[in-house]
N, C-alpha and C positions, 0 to 999 in steps of 0.2 A: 260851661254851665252844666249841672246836674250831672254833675261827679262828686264823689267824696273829699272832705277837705284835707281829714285825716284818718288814718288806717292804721290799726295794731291787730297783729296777727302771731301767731308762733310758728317760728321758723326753724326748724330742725332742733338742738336744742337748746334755744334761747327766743328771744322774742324782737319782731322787729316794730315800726312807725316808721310810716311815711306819709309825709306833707305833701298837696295840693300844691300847696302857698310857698311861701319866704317866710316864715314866724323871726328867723332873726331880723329882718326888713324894718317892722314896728317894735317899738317901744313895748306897746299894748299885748303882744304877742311873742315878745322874747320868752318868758316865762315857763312857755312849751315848749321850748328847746330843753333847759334843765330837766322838765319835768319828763321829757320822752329821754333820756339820757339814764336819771333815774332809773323808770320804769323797765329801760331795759338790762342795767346794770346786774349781773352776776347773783348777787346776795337777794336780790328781790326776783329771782327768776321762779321759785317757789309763790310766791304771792300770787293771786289774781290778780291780773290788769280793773285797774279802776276804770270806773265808766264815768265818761265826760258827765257834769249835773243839768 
C-alpha cells in the first residue's frame, strides 16, 4: 500500500512505464498495456506523455 500504481518517466533517450499491478491479469485493465506500448513507441517519443484523466 501507498505506492505508485503506475510510473512514466524518461529514460535516457526514450521513455519508460512501469506497473505496480498485472494490467494484462484483467480484462478491465489490458488496455494499459497497448496504451503504455504506444506511449513509449519511437514515433511518439517527441510528444508529451499524457496524463492519466
Amino acid at each position: 500500500m501507498n505506492t505508485q500504481a503506475v510510473i512514466a518517466a524518461e529514460f535516457g533517450k526514450g521513455r519508460m512505464i512501469a506497473f505496480g499491478f498485472h494490467p494484462e491479469a484483467r480484462k478491465a485493465t489490458q488496455p494499459l498495456v497497448k496504451q503504455a506500448v504506444l506511449a513509449t513507441a519511437p514515433e511518439n517519443r517527441d510528444r508529451p506523455a499524457k496524463k492519466p484523466p
